[in-house]
C-alpha positions in Angstrom: 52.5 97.8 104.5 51.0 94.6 106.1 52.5 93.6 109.4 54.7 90.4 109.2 52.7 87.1 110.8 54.3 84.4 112.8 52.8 81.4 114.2 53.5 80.7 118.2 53.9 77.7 119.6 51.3 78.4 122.5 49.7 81.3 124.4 49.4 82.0 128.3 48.9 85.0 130.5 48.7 87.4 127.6 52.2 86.4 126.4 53.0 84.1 123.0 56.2 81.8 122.7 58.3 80.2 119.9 60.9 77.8 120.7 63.2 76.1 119.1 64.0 76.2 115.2 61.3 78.6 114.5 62.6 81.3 117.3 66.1 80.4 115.8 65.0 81.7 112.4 63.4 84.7 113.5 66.3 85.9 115.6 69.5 85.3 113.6 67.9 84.9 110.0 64.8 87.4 110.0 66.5 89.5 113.0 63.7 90.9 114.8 64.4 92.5 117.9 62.7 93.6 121.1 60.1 95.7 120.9 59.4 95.2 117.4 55.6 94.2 116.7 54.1 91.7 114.9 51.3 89.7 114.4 50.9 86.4 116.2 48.3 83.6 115.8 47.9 80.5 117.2 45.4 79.1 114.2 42.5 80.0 116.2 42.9 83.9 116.9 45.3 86.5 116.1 46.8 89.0 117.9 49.3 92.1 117.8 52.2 91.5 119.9 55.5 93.3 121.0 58.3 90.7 121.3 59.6 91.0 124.9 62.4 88.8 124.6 64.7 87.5 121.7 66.9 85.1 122.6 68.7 82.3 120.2 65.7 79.5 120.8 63.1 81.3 122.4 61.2 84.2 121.7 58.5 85.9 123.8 55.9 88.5 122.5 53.7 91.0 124.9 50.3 90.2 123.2 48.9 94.0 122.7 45.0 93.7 121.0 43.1 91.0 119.6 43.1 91.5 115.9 39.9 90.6 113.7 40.8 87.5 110.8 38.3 87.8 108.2 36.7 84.9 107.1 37.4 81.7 105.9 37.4 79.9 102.6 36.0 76.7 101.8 37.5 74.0 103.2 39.5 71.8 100.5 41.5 68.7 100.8 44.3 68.0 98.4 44.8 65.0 97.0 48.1 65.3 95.0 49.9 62.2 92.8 54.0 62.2 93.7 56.0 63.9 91.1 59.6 65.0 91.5 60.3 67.2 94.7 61.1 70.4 93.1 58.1 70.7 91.7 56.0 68.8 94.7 57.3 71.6 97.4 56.2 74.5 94.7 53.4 73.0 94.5 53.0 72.4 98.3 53.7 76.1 98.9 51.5 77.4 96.0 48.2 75.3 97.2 48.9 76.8 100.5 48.6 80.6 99.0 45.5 79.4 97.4 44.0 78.3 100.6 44.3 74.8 100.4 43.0 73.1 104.0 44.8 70.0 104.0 47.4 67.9 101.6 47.6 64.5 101.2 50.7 62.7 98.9 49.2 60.0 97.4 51.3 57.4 95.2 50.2 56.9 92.0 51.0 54.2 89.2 52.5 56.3 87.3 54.4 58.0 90.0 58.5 58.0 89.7 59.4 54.6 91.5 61.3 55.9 95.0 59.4 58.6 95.5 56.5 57.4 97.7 59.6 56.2 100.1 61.6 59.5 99.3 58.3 61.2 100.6 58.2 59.6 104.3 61.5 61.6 104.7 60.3 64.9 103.3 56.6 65.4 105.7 58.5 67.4 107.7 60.0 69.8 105.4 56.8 70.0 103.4 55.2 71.2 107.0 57.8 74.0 107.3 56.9 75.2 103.5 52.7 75.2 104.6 53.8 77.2 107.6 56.0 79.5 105.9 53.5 80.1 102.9 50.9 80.5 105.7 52.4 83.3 107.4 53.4 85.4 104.0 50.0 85.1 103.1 48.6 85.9 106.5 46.4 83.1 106.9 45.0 82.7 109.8 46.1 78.0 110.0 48.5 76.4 108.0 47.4 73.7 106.3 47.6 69.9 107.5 49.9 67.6 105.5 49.2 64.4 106.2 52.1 61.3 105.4 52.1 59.8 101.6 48.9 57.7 101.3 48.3 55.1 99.1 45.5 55.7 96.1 43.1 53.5 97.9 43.5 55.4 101.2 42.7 58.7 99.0 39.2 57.5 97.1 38.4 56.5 100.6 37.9 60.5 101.2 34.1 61.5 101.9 33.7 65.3 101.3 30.6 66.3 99.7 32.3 67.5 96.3 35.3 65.0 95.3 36.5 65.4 91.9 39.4 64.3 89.7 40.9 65.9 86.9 40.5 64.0 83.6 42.6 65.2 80.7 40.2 63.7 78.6 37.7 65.2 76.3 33.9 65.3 77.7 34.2 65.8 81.0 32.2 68.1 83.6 34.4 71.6 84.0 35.7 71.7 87.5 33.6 75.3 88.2 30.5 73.4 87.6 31.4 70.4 89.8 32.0 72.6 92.4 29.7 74.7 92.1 26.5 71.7 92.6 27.9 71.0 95.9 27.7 74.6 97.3 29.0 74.6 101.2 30.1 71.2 100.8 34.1 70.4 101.7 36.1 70.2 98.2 38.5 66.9 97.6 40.8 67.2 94.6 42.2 64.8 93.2 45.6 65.4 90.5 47.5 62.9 89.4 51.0 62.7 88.2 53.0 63.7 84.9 51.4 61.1 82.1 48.0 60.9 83.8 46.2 57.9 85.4 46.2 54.6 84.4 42.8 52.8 83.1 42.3 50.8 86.5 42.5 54.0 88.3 40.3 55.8 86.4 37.5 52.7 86.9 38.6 52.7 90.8 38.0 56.6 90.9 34.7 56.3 89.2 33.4 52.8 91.2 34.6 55.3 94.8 31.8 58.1 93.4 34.7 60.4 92.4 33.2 62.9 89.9 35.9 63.3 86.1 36.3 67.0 86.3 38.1 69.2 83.5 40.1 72.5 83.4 39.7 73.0 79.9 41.4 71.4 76.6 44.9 72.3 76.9 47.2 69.7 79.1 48.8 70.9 82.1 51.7 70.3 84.4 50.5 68.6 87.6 51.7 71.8 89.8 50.1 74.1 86.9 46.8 72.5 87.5 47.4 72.4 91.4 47.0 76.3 91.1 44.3 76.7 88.8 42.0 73.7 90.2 42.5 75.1 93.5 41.5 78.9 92.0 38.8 77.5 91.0 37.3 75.1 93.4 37.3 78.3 96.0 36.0 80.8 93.0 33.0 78.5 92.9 32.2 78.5 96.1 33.1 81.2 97.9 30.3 83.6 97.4 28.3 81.2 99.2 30.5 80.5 101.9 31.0 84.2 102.8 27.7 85.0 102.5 26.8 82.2 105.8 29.8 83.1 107.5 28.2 86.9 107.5 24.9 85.9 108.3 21.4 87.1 107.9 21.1 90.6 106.6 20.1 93.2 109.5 16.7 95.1 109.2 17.3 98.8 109.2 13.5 99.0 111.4 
């Protein structure tokens, strides 16, 4: 069984620290205790650690070995239209299984009126689900998420590969918009329940945004979270990898 990962707060003299809310959790909900070991990262390395002290806001680990991370996936921003905060935060935490670099709320016209408000208030929280997600799924950095943008501040965006998803008949699939931007950073772009309006579409195309498609049937905005993300890092992974692992060695 896969050891448990936390992130730290900061690393010195071969010991790691969490303070505060985080430490709190991990000592009177998860109950650790010392000497139990874990892993630890500080989204840079990671490392197996002994905890050396467990108190109520602070907890201390003895870092043992550095621990190899595997590599990373594509990088991809997401770009995702408000919808009701249920389904927003399984959404949040979902992308963030999927690898998901960065998330952006971005208010929409057709976005619940209140929520792009609502969503000043809820960063924070949103940030405790990436971090959360992050260290179930051992990643090695939670994702950013940035504070509710407005839909010009997201077609501003200038990664290689930016797409939108179009409900509409006739556009590109997503795998193949991908894939012609191999090793290129990913922006997605999904909007909210009942689509985007006419002037947004024009706005996305006039930015260079590319109409992408994840087939015929219509999907709920978190639904299409998961499976544009799946296959945004499907297409180009194999690529990615294969740089990250470098020339082939000769045997001679």
């Amino acid at each position: 069984m896969a050891r448990r990962r936390f992130f730290v707060d900061q690393i010195r003299e071969g010991r790691a620290f969490i303070e505060g809310e985080n430490a709190h959790h991990l000592t009177r909900v998860l109950r650790v205790e010392v000497g139990q070991k874990f892993e630890v990262t500080n989204n840079e390395q990671v490392w197996l650690a002994e905890i050396e002290v467990a108190r109520k806001n602070s907890v201390e680990f003895v870092l043992l070995e550095e621990l190899p991370h595997g590599p990373e996936l594509p990088p991809v921003t997401l770009y995702l239209a408000l919808i009701k905060f249920e389904r927003f935060e399984w959404a949040v935490e979902k992308a963030t299984e999927l690898g998901v670099a960065r998330i952006v709320p971005v208010e929409a016209s057709r976005s619940d009126r209140g929520l792009f408000e609502g969503a000043k208030k809820r960063v924070e929280r949103w940030r405790r689900i990436t971090q959360e997600a992050s260290e179930q799924s051992r990643r090695l950095r939670a994702p950013v998420v940035d504070d509710p943008a407005r839909f010009a501040t997201a077609l501003a965006d200038v990664s290689g590969c930016r797409a939108w998803l179009d409900e509409r008949p006739g556009a590109r699939p997503l795998l193949e918009v991908c894939a012609a931007n191999t090793l290129a950073p990913i922006a997605l772009l999904i909007g909210p329940e009942g689509g985007w309006t006419p002037q947004e579409r024009t706005q996305m195309e006039d930015a260079g945004w590319s109409a992408a498609s994840l087939g015929p049937a219509i999907l709920r905005a978190e639904t299409a979270v998961c499976a544009a993300l799946a296959v945004a890092v499907q297409a180009q992974a194999p690529a990615w990898l294969a740089v990250q692992a470098g020339p082939l060695q000769s045997s001679e």
